[in-house]
C-alpha positions as CSV (number, residue, x, y, z in Angstrom):
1,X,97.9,216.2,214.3
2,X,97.6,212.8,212.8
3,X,97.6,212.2,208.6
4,X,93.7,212.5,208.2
5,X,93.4,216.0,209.9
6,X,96.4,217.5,208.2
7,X,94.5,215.7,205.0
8,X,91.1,217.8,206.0
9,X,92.9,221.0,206.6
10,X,94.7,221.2,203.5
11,X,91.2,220.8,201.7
12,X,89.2,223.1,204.1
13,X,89.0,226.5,203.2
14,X,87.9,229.0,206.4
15,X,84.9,231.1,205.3
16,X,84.8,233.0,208.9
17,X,81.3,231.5,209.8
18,X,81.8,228.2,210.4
19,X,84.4,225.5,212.0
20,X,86.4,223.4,209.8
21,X,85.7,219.5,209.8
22,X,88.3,218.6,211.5
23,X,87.7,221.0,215.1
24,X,87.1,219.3,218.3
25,X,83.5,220.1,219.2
26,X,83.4,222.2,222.5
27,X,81.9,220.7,225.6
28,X,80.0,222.5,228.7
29,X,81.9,225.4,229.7
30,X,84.6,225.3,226.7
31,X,85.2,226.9,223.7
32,X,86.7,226.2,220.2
33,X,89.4,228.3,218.8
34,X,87.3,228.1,215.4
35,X,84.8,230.3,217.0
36,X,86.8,233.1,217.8
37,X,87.0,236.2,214.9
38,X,89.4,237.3,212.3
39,X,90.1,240.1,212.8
40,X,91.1,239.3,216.5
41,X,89.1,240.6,219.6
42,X,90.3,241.3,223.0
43,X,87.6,240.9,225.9
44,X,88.2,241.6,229.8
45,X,88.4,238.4,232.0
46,X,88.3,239.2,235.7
47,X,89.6,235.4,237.0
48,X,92.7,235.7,239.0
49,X,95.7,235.1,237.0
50,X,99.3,234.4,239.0
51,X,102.1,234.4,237.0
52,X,105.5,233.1,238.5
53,X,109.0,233.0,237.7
54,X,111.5,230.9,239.6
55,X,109.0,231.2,242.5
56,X,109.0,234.4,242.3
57,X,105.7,236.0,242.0
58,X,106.1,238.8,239.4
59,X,102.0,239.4,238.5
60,X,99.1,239.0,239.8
61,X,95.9,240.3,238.5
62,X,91.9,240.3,238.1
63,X,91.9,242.7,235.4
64,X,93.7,240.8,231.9
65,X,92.6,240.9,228.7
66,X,92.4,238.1,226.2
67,X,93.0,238.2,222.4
68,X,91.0,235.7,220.7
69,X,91.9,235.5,217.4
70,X,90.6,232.1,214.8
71,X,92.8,229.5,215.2
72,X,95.0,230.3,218.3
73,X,94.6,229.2,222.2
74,X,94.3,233.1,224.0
75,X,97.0,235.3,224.6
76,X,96.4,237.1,228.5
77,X,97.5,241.2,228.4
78,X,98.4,241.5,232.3
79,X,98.3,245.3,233.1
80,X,101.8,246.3,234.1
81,X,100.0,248.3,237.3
82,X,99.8,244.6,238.7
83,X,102.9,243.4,237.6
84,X,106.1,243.5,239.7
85,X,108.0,246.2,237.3
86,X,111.6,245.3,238.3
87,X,110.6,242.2,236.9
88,X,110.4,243.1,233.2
89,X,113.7,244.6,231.2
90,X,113.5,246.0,227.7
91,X,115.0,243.4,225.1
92,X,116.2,244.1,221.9
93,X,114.0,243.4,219.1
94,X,110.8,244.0,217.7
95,X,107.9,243.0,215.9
96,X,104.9,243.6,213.8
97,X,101.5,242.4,214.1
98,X,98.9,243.3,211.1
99,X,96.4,243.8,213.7
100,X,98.2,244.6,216.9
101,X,101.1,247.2,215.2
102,X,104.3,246.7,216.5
103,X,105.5,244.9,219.6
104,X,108.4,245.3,222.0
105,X,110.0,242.6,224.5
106,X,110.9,242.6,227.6
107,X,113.5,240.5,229.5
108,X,111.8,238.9,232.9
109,X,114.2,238.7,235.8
110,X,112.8,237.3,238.9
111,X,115.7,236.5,241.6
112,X,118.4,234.9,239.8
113,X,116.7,233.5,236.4
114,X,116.9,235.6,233.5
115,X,114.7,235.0,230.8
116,X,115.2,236.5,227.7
117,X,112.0,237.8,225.3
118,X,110.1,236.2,227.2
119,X,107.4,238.8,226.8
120,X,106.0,241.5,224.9
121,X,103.6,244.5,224.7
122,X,102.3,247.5,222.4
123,X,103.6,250.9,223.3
124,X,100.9,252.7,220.9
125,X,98.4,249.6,219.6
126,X,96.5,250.4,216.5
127,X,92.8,250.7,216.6
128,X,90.8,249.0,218.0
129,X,93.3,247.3,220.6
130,X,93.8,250.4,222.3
131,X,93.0,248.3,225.4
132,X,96.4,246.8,225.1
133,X,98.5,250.0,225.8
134,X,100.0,249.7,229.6
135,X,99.7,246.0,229.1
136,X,102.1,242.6,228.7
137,X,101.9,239.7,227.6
138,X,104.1,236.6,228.4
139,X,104.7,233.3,227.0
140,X,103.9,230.4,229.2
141,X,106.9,228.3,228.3
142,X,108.9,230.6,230.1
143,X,107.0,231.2,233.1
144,X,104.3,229.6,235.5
145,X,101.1,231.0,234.6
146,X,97.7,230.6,236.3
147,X,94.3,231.2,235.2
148,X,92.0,230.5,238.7
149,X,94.5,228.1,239.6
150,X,94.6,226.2,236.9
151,X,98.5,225.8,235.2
152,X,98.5,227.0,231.8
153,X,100.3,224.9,229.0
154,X,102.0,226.7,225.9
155,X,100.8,226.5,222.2
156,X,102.5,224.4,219.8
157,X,105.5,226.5,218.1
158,X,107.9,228.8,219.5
159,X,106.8,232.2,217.9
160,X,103.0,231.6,219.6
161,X,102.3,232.9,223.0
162,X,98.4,231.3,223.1
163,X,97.9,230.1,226.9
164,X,96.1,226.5,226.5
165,X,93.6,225.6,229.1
166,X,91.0,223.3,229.5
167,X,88.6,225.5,228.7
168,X,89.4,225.5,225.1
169,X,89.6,222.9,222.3
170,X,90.9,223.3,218.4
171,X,92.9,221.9,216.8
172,X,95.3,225.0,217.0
173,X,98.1,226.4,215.4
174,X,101.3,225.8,216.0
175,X,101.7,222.4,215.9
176,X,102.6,220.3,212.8
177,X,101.3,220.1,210.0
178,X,99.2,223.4,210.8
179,X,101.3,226.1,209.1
180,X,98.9,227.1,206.3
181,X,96.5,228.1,209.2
């Protein structure tokens, strides 16, 4: 983020109804992270989504959800029905989302790479993201994830697991200068 948008988003207060100054306005067929609610909500998206680790195909699916929540490129919930269940190994750890309750993570294995945390779900979500029981979520960094073909690229920050595609535009969070977000 260069000086005069961290400058603009120190001054800009969110009011929930309308984007900041300093957002990208969305083009045909895009959407701004601005737009999306606080409190999050999660919506269905039947587009194929192919999710790979060391060329291992460990997901595929028609049936994710997407958290949209101000502020933050999507997270995809994969239902674990689709997903190749070897695949995921519970990690240590937890943690808690306001909205979400509390997540667990899950080690992916796929042949011989081994990545640790590398995703997470909600045994008993509070209400209403229900939805998100029997589902997982992974971050991108770790793995090669597909949204109709197209590769997705992580959010900015390590805690973050938003999958950037070109269908959205923010400025988001994660990146520098955006931690009072």
């Amino acid at each position: 983020m260069n000086d005069r948008l961290r400058r603009a988003a120190a001054l800009w207060t969110w009011t929930g109804n309308t984007r900041p100054p300093f957002a990208h306005q969305p083009g045909d067929g895009q959407e701004s992270v601005w737009d999306y609610p606080r409190p999050p909500r999660v919506v269905a998206d039947s587009r194929e989504v192919v999710v790979r680790v060391g060329g291992i195909e460990i997901l595929r699916t028609r049936k994710a959800l997407r958290l949209l929540e101000t502020a933050s490129p999507p997270s995809f919930y994969l239902p674990v029905t689709d997903a190749l269940r070897a695949a995921f190994v519970p990690a240590s750890g937890s943690s808690h989302c306001e909205w979400k309750g509390t997540a667990r993570y899950w080690t992916v294995v796929a042949g011989d790479v081994r990545l640790e945390r590398a995703a997470w779900s909600y045994d008993a979500p509070l209400e209403p993201y229900e939805m998100l029981r029997d589902h997982v979520a992974l971050y991108p960094t770790h793995a090669e994830c597909l949204v109709n073909g197209e590769r997705v690229r992580p959010q900015d920050g390590g805690f973050y697991g938003g999958w950037v595609t070109d269908e959205i535009v923010g400025p988001w969070k994660g990146g520098a200068g955006s931690g009072g977000w």
